[in-house]
N, C-alpha and C positions, 0 to 999 in steps of 0.2 A: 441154556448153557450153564452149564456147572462150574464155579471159581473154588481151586483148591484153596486151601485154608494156606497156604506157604503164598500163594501168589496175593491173596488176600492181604497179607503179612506187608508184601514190598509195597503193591499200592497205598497201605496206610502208611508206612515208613518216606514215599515219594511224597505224599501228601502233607507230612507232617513237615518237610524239607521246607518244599513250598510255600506252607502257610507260616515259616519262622524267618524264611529269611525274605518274604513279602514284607512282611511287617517290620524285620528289623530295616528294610530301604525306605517304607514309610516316616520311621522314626528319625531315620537321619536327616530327612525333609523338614520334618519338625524338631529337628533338637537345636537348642539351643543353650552356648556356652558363652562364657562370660570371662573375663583378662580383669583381673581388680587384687587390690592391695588386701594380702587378707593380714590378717593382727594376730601375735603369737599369745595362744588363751594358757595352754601349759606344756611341758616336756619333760618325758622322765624316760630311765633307760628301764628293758626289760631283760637284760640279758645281753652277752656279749657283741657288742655293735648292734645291739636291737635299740632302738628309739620308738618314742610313742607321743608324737605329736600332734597337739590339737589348735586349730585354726576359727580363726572367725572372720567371717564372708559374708557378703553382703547379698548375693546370689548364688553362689554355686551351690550351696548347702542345699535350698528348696528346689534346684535342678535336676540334684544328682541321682541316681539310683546303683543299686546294689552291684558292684561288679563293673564300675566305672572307674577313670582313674585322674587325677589333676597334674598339670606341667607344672611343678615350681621352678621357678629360677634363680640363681643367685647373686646375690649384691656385689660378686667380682664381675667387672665388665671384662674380662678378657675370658670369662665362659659364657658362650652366645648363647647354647643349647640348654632349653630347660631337661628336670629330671623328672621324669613319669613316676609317680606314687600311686599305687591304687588305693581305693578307699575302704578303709576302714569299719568307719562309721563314719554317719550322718544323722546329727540331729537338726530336723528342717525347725523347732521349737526358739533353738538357743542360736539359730544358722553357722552352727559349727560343721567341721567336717573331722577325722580324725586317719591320721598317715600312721602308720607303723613301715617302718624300712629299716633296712641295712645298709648299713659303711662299708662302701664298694671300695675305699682306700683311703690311703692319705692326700690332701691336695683337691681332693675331690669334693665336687656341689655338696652329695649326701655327709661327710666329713662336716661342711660349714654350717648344713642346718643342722649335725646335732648339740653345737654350742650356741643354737636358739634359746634365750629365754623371751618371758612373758614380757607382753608391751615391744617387743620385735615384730619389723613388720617385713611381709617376704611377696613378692609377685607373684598370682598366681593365673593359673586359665585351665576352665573346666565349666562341668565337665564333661571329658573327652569318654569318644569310644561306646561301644552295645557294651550294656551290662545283661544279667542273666532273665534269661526270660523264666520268671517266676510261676506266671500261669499257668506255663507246662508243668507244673508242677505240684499244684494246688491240690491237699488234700489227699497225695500218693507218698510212700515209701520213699524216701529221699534218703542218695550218700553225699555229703557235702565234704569233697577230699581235697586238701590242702597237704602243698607239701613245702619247706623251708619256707622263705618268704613269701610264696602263694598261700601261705595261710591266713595272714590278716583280710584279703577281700572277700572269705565265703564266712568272717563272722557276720558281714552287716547281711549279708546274706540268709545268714540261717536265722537273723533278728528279725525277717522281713516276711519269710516266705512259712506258710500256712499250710503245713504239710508232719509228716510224721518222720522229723529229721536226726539220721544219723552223722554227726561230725566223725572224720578217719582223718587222721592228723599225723605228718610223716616228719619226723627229728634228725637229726643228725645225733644231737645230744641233748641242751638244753633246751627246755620246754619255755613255750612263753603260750600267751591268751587261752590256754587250753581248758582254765580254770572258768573264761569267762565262756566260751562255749557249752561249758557243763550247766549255765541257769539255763540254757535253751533248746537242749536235748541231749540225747544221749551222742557219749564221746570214747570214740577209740585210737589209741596213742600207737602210733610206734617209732621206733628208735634205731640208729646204725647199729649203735654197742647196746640195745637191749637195755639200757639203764630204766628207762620205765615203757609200760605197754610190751608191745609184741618186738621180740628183734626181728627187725627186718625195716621192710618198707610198706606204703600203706595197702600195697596188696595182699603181704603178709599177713594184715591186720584183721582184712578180711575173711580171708578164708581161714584163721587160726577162731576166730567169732563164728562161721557160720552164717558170715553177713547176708544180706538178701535187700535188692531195692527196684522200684520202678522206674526210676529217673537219678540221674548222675548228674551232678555240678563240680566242677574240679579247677586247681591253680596249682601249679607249681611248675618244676622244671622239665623238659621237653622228655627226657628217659621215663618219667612217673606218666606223662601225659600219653606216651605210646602207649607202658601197659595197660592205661586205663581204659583206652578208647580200643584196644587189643579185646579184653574183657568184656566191653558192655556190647562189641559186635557178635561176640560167642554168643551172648546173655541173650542177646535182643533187644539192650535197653539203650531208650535214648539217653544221649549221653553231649552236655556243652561242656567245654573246654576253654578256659581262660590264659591263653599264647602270653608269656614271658619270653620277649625279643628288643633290642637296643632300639632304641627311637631317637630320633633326631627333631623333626619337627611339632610333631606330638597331633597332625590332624589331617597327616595323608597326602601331602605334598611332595613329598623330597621322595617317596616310596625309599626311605632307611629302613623300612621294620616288614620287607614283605617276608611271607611267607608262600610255601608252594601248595595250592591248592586245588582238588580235584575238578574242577572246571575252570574256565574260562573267566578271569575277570571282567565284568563290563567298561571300567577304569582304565585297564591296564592294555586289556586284548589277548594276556598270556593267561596260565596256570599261575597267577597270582592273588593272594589276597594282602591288605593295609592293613596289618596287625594293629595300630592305632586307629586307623579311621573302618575299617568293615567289622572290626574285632575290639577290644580284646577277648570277646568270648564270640566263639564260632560250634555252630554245631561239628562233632569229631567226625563227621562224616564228610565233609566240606574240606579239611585240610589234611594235607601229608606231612606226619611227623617222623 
């Protein structure tokens, strides 16, 4: 019996389902996160409500991996709910961790950590959630695409992963990290108003380059993450996706941050999945965006 080269295609693509998100229920088994005082190491702004905070931890630092994210909380007791930060960076050396985020308002948690300074100390627990599975990835063609503030979790990313990586980096306007991306591979920008790079969005960016990859890592806002996972189904390429959704309890209790997903949750029993606790990176075949 003869297997066409297309049916060929789906069994590797079933397989590959299979053996990522085995391993990412494995992981959860053994992951283990930690609630501790961390100490504020520096803070400096990058740009308009961009913050770039760095933390020092006692554990979470040597826990954490790429494309994971920590609950901070904050020193107003009449905000219960922490705020989900994804990471940065991670130096397990200096057991720092490093947040870049945005000022969702005034009044708000993000607002109070960004008049942190050094020798402030803030709650934290982490950390939470699948980061990206790097090993798919090892040693192939890589697009690491970030857009607004989904950009700071595919820098520790693209610092980690061992591959031939291209950053696609999607602006509004102003740019931030995109400088520190350029020590670690090649980087393509682009912009609403075209101020620098391609005008458009990071699809633009793509196809105005001629881009070409074997594997996709991506963050940003849910309209970037449709065309993305739109694109790598034409391609044929595998493609995780890191969900940007409100969170509540930060480790899949309260299900605040579900999302609708192409099967059956084990958890839940619906087409759900725990953006914080199954996610925050799910293969784009897994969820409906």
């Amino acid at each position: 019996m003869r297997i066409s080269q297309e049916h060929l295609q789906i069994v590797n693509k079933l397989f590959r389902k299979l053996k990522y998100i085995n391993k990412r229920n494995q992981g959860d088994k053994m992951a283990e996160k930690f609630e501790e005082i961390a100490v504020v190491v520096d803070q400096s702004s990058l740009g308009n409500g961009i913050y770039d905070l760095t933390l020092k931890t006692d554990k979470i630092a040597k826990a954490a991996r790429a494309g994971q994210f920590v609950s901070v909380y904050s020193n107003d007791k009449s905000k219960l709910l922490p705020r989900p930060i994804s990471l940065c960076g991670i130096n397990r050396d200096d057991d720092t961790i490093r947040l870049v985020y945005r000022v969702t308002g005034e009044g708000t948690g993000t607002e109070e950590f960004s008049k942190l300074v050094r020798g402030d100390k803030v709650r934290s627990l982490g950390p939470l959630g699948n980061g990206f599975p790097l090993e798919e990835a090892e040693g192939k063609k890589v697009f690491l695409m970030g857009g607004g503030i989904g950009v700071p979790p595919m820098l520790e990313t693209m610092k980690q992963l061992h591959a031939q990586k291209m950053a696609v980096l999607g602006y509004r306007d102003e740019l931030f990290l995109d400088k520190e991306f350029a020590k670690n591979g090649d980087v393509y920008i682009a912009t609403e108003d075209g101020s620098a790079g391609t005008k458009g969005n990071v699809m633009d960016a793509i196809r105005e380059n001629a881009l070409e990859a074997d594997v996709i890592f991506a963050c940003g806002p849910k309209p970037m993450l449709r065309a993305i996972k739109a694109y790598a189904l034409e391609k044929g390429i595998p493609c995780w996706i890191s969900m940007e959704e409100r969170m509540a309890c930060g480790i899949g209790a309260c299900l605040g941050c579900v999302c609708q997903s192409t099967e059956v949750d084990s958890h839940s029993h619906v087409h759900n999945k725990r953006v914080c606790k199954d996610g925050p990176v799910f293969l784009s075949t897994e969820v409906e965006l």
